[in-house]
N, C-alpha and C positions, 0 to 999 in steps of 0.2 A: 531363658528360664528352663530347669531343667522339668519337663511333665512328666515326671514320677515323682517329685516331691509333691510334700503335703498340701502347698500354693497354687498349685497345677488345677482348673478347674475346665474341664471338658464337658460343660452343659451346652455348650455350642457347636460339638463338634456333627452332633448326628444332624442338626440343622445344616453348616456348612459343608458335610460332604452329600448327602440329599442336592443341596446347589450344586453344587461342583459336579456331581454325576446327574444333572438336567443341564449343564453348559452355561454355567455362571461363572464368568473366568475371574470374578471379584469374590466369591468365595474361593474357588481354587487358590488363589492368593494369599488368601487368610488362612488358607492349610497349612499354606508353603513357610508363613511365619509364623508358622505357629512353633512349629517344627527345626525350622532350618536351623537354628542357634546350637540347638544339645545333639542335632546331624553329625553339624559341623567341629562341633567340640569334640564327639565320640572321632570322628573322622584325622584331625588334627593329631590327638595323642598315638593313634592309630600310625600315623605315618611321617609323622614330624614336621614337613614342611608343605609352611600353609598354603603353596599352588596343588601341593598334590592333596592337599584335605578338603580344598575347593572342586578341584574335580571332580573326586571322591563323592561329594556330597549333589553335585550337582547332577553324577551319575543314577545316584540313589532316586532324588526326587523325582528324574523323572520315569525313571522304575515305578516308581510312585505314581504317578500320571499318567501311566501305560496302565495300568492293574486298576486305576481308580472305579472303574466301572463293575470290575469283580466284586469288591468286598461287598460282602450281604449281612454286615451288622450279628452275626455269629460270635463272634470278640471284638472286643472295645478297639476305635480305631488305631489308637494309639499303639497298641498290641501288635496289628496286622500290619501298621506301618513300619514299625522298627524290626520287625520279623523279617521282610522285605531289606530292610536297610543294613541288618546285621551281615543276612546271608548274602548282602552284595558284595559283603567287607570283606568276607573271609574267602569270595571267592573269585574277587579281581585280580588282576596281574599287581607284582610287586613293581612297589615304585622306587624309585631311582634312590629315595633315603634309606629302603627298605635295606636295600641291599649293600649298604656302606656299613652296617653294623653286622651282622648276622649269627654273631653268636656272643656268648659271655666272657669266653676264652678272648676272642679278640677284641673285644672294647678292653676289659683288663688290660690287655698288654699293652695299650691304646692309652691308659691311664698311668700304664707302669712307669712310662716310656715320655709320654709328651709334655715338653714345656712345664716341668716341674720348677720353680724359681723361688726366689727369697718372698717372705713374708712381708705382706706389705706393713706399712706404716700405718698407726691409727688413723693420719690423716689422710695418705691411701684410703682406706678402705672407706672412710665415711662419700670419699669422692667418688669413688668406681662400684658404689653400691649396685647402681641399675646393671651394672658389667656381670657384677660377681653372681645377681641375681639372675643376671641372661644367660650366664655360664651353667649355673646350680641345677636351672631350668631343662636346657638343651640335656645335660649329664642326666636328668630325669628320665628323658625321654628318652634318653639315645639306652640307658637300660631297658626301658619298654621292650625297644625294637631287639633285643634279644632273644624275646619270647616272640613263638611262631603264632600267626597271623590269631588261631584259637584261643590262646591261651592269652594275647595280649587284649581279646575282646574280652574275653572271661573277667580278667585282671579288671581293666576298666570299668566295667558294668560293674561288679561286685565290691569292687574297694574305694574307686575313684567315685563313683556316682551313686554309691549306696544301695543299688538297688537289688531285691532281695530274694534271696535263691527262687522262690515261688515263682515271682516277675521275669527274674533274668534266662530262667531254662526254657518259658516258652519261647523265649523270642530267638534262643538257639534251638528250640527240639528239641530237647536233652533232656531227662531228668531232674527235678530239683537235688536229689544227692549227688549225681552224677556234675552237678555244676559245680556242687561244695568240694567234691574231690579237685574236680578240674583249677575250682580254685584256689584249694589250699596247696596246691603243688607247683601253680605258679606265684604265687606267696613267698613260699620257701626256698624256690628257682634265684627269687630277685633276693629277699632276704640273705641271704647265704653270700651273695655276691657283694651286697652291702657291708655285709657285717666283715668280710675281706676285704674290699675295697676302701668304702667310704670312711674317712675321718672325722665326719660329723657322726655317726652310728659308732664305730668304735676310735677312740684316740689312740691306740699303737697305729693305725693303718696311717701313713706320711699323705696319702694325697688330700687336699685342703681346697677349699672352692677357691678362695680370695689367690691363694698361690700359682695352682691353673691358670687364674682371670688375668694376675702379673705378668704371667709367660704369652698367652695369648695378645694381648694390649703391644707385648714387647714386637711378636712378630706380624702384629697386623692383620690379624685374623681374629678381629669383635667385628660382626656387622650391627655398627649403629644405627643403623635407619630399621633396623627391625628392632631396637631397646625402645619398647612402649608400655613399661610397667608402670607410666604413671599415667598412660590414657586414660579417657572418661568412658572408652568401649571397651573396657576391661575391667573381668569381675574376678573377686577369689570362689574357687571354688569351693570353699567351707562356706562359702554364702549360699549357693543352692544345695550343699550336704543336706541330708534328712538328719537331723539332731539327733532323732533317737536311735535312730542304727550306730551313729558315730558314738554313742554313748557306751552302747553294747560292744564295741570292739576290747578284744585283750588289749589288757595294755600293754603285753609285749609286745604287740604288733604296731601299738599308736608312734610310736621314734621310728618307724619305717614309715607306714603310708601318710605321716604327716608331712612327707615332702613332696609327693605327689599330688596329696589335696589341697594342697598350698600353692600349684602351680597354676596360672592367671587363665580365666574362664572368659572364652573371646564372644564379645559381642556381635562378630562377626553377620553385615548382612548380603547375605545371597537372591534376596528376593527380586532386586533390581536385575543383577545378572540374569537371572532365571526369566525373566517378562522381556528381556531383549532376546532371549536366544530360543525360549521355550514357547511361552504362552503368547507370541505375536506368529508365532512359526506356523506358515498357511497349513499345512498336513495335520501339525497337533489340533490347532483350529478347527480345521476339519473334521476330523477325528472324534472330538468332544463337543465339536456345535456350540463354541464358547462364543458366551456373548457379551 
């Protein structure tokens, strides 16, 4: 669930971090899922592949559980936690997918170039849907990762997850106009590239998902065990959108970010991982007096 939509309701939270900073390792838990889902998802787009968004996220939390005893109820927990979690994002080492993209110039050439192939057939396409969807997806992302680590959190926060200049500048430090610039100029950054690149955005541009998807299947490079768009731990992310900001977007801009708010919202849970590695660990134990 994403806790900056309207559904999000945090009457528990001054309860459970009260526990959790007195050494109640069962609320601590209930922090960690309360949370870990929309971490993990900021984390994911962030960096593409889901070991390095599980680190990522795993890093965060217990950033989170080292500082838990700080926060003095000053701003909303929710506020101090992602403030913590953003500024972990922007300033970990690059991960290994980080760096397979690095700029627009080279995915371009990357698109100009690769496994271009015939069109598939209607009955193609109705078969290799989950492919073309895995493909469309990755090609979402892997534009992300063109934008530098700021710009790609900015991007996220503000377009992907709705949330709104006010919200998103404290949890970077920044100004709320200073967000709006930062984020209309990676907006325009992706947009520009789209509107070049992508065939679905403009029909002169030749590169086409299902066509890519044909060329990839040819040489063996779909990994299918990660095609789970019809999981049950799989949400879209126009499902946690706030409707009414999504309402208020230009509609120039909705044939753009409608293909990144369309990309599959992971149910992903951490919380398990986290209670074997974190909250059994005799030091953190110690540490917090969890009981």
């Amino acid at each position: 669930m994403n806790p900056f939509s309207e559904k999000y309701n945090p009457s528990d939270e001054v309860r459970l971090v009260k526990e959790a900073q007195e050494g109640s390792q069962k609320a601590l838990e209930k922090l960690v899922k309360l949370h870990q889902r929309f971490i993990y998802n900021i984390a994911l787009k962030l960096v593409r592949n889901p070991a390095d968004a599980a680190d990522l996220s795993q890093e965060a939390i217990i950033k989170m559980i080292t500082k838990l005893n700080l926060f003095n109820g000053k701003s909303s927990f929710r506020t101090w936690l992602y403030r913590i979690v953003v500024n972990h994002f922007i300033k970990s080492g690059k991960r290994k997918s980080e760096l397979e993209i690095r700029s627009f110039d080279k995915y371009g050439r990357f698109l100009d170039s690769a496994f271009i192939s015939e069109e598939m057939t209607t009955e193609e396409h109705r078969k290799h849907q989950d492919e073309i969807d895995y493909v469309r997806n990755n090609c979402m992302t892997s534009m992300l990762l063109c934008l530098d680590r700021q710009q790609r959190i900015i991007f996220i926060l503000g377009s992907i997850f709705n949330l709104k200049s006010g919200t998103a500048s404290k949890l970077l430090n920044i100004t709320a106009e200073n967000f709006r610039q930062q984020l209309s100029r990676a907006k325009a950054d992706l947009f520009r590239f789209m509107e070049n690149k992508c065939g679905l955005i403009n029909p002169d541009n030749p590169c086409r998902c299902a066509k890519k998807t044909k060329g990839f299947i040819k040489e063996g490079l779909i990994d299918y065990s990660k095609i789970q768009f019809k999981s049950d731990v799989l949400k879209q992310i126009q499902a946690i959108a706030v409707e009414n900001n999504r309402k208020l977007d230009h509609l120039m801009e909705s044939k753009y970010l409608t293909f990144f708010r369309h990309q599959p919202y992971e149910d992903k849970e951490l919380t398990q991982e986290l209670i074997k590695t974190l909250l059994f660990n005799k030091d953190i134990v110690e540490l917090f007096r969890l009981n």
